[in-house]
N, C-alpha and C positions, 0 to 999 in steps of 0.2 A: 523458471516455472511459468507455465501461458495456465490461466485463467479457463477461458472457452465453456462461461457458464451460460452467454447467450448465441454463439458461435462451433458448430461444432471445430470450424478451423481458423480460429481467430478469435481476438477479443473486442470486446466493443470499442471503438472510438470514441472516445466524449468529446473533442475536436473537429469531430465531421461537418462540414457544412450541412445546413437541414437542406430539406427539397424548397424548392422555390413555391410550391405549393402551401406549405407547412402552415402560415401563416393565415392565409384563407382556410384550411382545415378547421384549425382553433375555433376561427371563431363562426365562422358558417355552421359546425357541427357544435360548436358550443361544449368544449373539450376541455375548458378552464375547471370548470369543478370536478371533471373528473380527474385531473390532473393533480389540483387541490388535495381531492381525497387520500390520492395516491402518496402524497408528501407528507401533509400530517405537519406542516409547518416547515419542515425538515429541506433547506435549500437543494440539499445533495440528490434527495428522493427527487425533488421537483424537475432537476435539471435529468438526471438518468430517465424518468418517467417522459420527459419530451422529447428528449432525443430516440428514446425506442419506440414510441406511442407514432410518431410523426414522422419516422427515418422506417420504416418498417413497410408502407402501403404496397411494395412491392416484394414483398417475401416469396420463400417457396415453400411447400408443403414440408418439403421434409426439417428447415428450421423453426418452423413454424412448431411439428409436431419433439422435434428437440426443446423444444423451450415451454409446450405446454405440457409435457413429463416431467420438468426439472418445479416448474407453478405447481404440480399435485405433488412432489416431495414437498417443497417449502410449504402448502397449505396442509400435509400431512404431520410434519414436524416444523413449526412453525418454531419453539423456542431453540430447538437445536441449530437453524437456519441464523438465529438473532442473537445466538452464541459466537457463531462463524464470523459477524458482522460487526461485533463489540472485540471480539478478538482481533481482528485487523484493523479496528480503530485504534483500539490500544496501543498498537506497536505504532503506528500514525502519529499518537499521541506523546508515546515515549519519545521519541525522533526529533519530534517539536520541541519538547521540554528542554531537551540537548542543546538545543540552537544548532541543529542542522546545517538550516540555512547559512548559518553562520561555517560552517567549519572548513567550508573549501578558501583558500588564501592563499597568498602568491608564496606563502613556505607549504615547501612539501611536508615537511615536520609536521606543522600545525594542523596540515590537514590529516597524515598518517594518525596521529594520535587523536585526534577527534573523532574518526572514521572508528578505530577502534573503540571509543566508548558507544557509536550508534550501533557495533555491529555486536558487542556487549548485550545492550537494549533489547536489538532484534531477536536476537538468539534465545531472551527466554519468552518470547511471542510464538517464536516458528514451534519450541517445545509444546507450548500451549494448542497451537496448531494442529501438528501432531496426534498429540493425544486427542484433540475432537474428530479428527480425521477417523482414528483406530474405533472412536466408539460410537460415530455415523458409517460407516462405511456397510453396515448389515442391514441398517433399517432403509436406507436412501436406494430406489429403484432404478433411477433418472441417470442414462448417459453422461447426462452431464456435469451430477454432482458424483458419478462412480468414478469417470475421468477423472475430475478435481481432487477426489478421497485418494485415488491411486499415484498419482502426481507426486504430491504431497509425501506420501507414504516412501513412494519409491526413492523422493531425495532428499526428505530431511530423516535421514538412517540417525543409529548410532556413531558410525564410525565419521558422519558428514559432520555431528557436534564435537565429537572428537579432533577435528582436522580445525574445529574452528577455533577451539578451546586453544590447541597446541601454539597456533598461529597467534593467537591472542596472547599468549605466556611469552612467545619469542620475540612480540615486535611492542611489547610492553617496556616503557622505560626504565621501570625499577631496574630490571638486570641490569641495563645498558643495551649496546647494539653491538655487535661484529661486524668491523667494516675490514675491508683490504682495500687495497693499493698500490698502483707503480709508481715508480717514481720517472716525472717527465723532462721537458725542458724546465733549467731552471729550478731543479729540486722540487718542480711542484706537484703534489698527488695527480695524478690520473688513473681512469678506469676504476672510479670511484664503486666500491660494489657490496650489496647490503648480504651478509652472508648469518648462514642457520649458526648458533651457539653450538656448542658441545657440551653434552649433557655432563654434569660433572656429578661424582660419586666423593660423598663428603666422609674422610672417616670420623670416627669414632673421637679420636685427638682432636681432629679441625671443628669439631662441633662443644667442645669443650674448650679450648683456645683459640678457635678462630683458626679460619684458612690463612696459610700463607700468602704472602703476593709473588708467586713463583715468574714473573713477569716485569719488564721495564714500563715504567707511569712518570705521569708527570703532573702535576696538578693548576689547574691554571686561578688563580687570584681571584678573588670576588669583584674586585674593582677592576679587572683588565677587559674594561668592555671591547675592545680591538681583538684581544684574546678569544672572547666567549663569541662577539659575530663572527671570526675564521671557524670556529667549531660547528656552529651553525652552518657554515655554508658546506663544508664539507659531510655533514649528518643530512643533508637536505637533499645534493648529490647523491649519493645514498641510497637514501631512501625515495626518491621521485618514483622511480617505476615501480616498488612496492605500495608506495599514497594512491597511486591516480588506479592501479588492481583494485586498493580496498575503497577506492570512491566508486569505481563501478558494480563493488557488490552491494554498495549500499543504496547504490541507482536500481539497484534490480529489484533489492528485495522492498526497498519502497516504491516501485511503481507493481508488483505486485500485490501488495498490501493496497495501494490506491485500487489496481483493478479490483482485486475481491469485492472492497466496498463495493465500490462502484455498481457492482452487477448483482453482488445479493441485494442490492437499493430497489432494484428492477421486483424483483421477487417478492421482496418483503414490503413493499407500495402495493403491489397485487392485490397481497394477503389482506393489508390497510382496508384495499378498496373491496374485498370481498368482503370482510366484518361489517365492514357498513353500511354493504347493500343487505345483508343478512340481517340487521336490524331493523330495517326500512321492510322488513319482509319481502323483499325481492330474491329471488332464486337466480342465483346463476347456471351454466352450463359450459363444458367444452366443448368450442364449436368444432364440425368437419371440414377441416379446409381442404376442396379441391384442386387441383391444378387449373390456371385461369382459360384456359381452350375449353374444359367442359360445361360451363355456363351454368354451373346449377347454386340455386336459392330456393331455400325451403325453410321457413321461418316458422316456430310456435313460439306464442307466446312472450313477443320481442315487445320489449319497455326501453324507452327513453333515459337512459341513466342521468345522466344531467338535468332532466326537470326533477326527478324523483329525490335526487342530490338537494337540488334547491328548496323544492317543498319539504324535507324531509317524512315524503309519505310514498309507498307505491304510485303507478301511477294505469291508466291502463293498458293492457299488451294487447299485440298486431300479430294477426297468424298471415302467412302469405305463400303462397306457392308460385314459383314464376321459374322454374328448370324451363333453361334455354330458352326467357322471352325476355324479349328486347324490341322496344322500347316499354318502360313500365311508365300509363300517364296515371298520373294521381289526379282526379278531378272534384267537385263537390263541395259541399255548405260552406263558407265564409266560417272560419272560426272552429271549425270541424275535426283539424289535429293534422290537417295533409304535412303540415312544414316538421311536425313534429316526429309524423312516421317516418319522412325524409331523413330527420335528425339521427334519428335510433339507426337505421342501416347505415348509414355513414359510420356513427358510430361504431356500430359489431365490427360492422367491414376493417376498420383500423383496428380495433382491440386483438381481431381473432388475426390478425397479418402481425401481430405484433406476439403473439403467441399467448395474448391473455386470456379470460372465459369471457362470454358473451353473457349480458343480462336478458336470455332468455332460456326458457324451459327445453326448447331445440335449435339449433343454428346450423344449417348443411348451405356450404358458400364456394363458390369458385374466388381464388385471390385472386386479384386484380392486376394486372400490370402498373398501373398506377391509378390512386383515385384521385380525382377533384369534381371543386365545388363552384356552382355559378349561383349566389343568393345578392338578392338586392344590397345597396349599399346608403347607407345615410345620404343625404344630398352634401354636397361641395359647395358650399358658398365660392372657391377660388375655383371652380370649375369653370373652362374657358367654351366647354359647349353643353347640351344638354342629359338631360338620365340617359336619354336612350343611348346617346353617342359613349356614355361612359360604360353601361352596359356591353356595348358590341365591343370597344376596346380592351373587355379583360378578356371577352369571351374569343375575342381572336387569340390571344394570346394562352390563350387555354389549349384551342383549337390546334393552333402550331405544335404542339407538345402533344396532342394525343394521338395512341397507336391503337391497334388491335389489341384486342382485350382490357385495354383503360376503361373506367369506370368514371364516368359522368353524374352530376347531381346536378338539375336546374332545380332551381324554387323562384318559381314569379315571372322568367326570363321572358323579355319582352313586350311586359306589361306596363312601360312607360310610353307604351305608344298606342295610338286607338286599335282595335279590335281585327279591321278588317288586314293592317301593315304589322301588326302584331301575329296574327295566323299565316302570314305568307311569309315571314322569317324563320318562326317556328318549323314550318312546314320544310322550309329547305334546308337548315339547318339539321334539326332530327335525322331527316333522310339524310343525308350526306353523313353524317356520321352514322348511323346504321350502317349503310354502306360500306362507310370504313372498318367496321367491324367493332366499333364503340359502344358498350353498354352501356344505355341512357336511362335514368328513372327522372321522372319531368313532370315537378307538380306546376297545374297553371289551372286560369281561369279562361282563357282562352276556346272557346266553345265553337269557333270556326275552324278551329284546328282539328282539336280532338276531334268534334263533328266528321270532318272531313276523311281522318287518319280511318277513323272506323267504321268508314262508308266503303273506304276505297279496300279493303280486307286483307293489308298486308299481313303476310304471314309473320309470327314472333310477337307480333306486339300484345300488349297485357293491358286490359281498362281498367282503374279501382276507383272508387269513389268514396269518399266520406260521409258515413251513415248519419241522418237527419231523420229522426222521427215524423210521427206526421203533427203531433203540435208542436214541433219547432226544435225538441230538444236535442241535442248533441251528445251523441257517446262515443264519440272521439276514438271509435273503430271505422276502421279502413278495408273495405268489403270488395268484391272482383262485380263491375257492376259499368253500364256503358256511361258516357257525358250525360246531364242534363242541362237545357239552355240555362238555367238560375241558379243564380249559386247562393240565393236568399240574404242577401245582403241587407234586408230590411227587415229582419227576425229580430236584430238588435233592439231595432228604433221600437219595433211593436210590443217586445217584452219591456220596455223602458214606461212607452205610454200606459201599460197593462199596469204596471206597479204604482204609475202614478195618482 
């Protein structure tokens, strides 16, 4: 049985290499608390939540919209989803308790009959199964848990626990086993072969005096240890090709019980992180992810999930309209929130490629090809040249990696260098990737640049600027608005003197 609760044709990988990107993601977009949230402590949550949140930037519409149908079942029925998820722990659990891990050995015996007590275990999990399957299966909308319900349904039948029970009675040692054999060179068994018992009909007498022993036996000693390991070898022969069948149903049905977790983890992290933006009073939404050629971005009402996380308070939301413009420069007051609104699209951008809701009121997005991040980086003390040199060598290596419809983030880019070699990198850079057909949004302070960009009136590009009152204060909204030379960097110092 395949899973395929975040796949329509496939199951998730938790093995996958992440993107080479991934790592800058986190923390550029500041993705730890939202990840956090996601977990809930919970390592398993932690690690399913990174590997989808992070492996995700390049989705397509249609799994994307598979996966945010299957998020509004589990946010519909949430405890019935947490059913699903405790049931397949349990049988996880049971498996463990066995010593599992233990039971595969260089006897085939030992492992036949351990196998049999897991698949014991298993069998009243999948019953369990089952019956959650029969009594979600009307409420649950989503493809992908209708799949899952049908699965399910289709092959754990009655006559499939029947088949399992029966095999479980036959290859149980209480009876014994039915072996046959030729005889070889040397009088010795060959074509050792583990055969089905025949069903015996006890009468009336044999259950009142005991069956006869209609049959030739022999009995072997308690003490003839030479005696009991030939018996052993010959029950091990045997049974080999029967042991190593029932170790691979037991392979099956525990890496499907792994996957389930696994992928309702994805789900019910979601749910986590929607309850606690809902406390915070923050409203989420499902975004509209378009196909990444048609270039559209129409934001209401987009919040920074991760500052909102940390403050535990709303925080305030960006409306933006930017269908098919490229480059987007963010300019404006020192302190103003540019990095932050930078933060929040990044943000959505991954959640909704990832098939999760957006913390805003509306979200209509083209997916990306891929996205990355260019934000400043603490200084190196072991650094063998300077910021700037260490800025241009991520951002070539950024550069190398990006295609058509990739998605760019700069914050700061180029601002280890003065002003006038700071705006002529920018400047060709930008271009050059416009060019290549790279979606850029570029917060800087750079005023030669922008200056320049929105002199010269290339078609596509988008100005915003961060709103500044006229006595200085900051509302940390991000308005369509051209460069100004200042970015009032000395509001600080004057509100500092004013207080003093």
């Amino acid at each position: 049985m395949k899973v395929h609760l975040l796949h329509p044709d496939r199951d998730l990988d938790l093995g996958a290499a992440m993107p080479p990107e991934s790592e800058a993601l986190v923390e550029d977009l500041t993705l730890e608390p939202i990840l956090m949230a996601m977990a809930g402590g919970d390592t398993l949550f932690l690690q399913v939540a990174r590997q989808v949140l992070l492996a995700a930037t390049s989705a397509e519409p249609a799994v994307v919209g598979y996966r945010q149908d299957a998020l509004a079942d589990c946010l519909a029925h949430r405890d019935a989803v947490r059913a699903l998820y405790e049931c397949a722990g349990q049988g996880l659990q049971d498996v463990r308790n066995l010593g599992f891990l233990r039971l595969y050995s260089h006897s085939p015996g030992t492992t036949l009959f351990g196998a049999l007590r897991v698949i014991e275990a298993i069998a009243k999990t999948l019953r369990r199964l089952r019956t959650l399957a029969e009594e979600m299966r009307t409420a649950f909308r989503s493809d992908a848990f209708g799949r899952l319900f049908t699965t399910v349904l289709a092959e754990l039948t009655d006559d499939f626990f029947a088949a399992v029970e029966r095999h479980r009675e036959e290859l149980s040692s209480d009876g014994g086993l039915l072996l046959s054999a030729r005889l070889g060179p040397g009088n010795r068994g060959v074509d050792l072969t583990l055969r089905r018992p025949k069903a015996r009909r006890r009468r009336w007498l044999d259950r009142i005096v005991g069956e006869r022993d209609d049959g030739l036996s022999f009995t072997i000693a308690a003490r003839d240890e030479s005696g009991h390991s030939a018996l052993r070898e010959i029950r091990d022969a045997a049974v080999n090709e029967a042991a190593n069948a029932l170790a691979q149903a037991n392979d099956h049905m525990l890496a499907f019980f792994t996957q389930l977790r696994a992928e309702l983890a994805f789900y019910l992290g979601c749910a986590r992180l929607e309850e606690t933006l809902r406390t915070l009073g923050i409203g989420v939404c499902r975004p509209v992810a378009h196909p990444a050629a048609t270039r559209e971005l129409r934001v209401r009402a987009l919040v920074e999930v991760s500052l909102a996380l940390r403050q535990g308070a709303s925080v305030v939301a960006n409306d933006l309209d930017a269908d098919g413009r490229s480059p987007i420069v963010v300019t404006g007051a020192n302190r103003g929130g540019k990095t932050t609104f930078l933060r929040a699209l990044g943000q959505a951008q991954c959640m909704m490629a990832a098939g999760m809701f957006v913390a805003a009121g509306e979200f209509h997005a083209s997916l990306s090809g891929r996205l990355f991040t260019h934000f400043p980086r603490e200084e190196d003390p072991s650094m063998t040249g300077g910021r700037l040199d260490e800025e241009l060598r991520r951002l070539r290596a950024i550069v190398e990696r990006l295609d058509v419809d990739d998605v760019l983030l700069l914050n700061e880019s180029f601002a280890s260098t003065n002003e006038a070699e700071g705006s002529e990198l920018a400047r060709q850079v930008i271009g050059a990737l416009s060019e290549r057909g790279v979606r850029v949004v570029f917060v800087t302070h750079l005023y030669s640049f922008a200056r320049a960009w929105a002199a010269e009136g290339r078609d596509g590009g988008l100005f915003l600027r961060a709103e500044r009152l006229a006595d200085g204060e900051r509302t940390f909204r991000i308005l369509p608005g051209p460069p100004l030379e200042t970015s009032y960097a000395d509001d600080g110092a004057t509100r500092t003197r004013m207080a003093a």
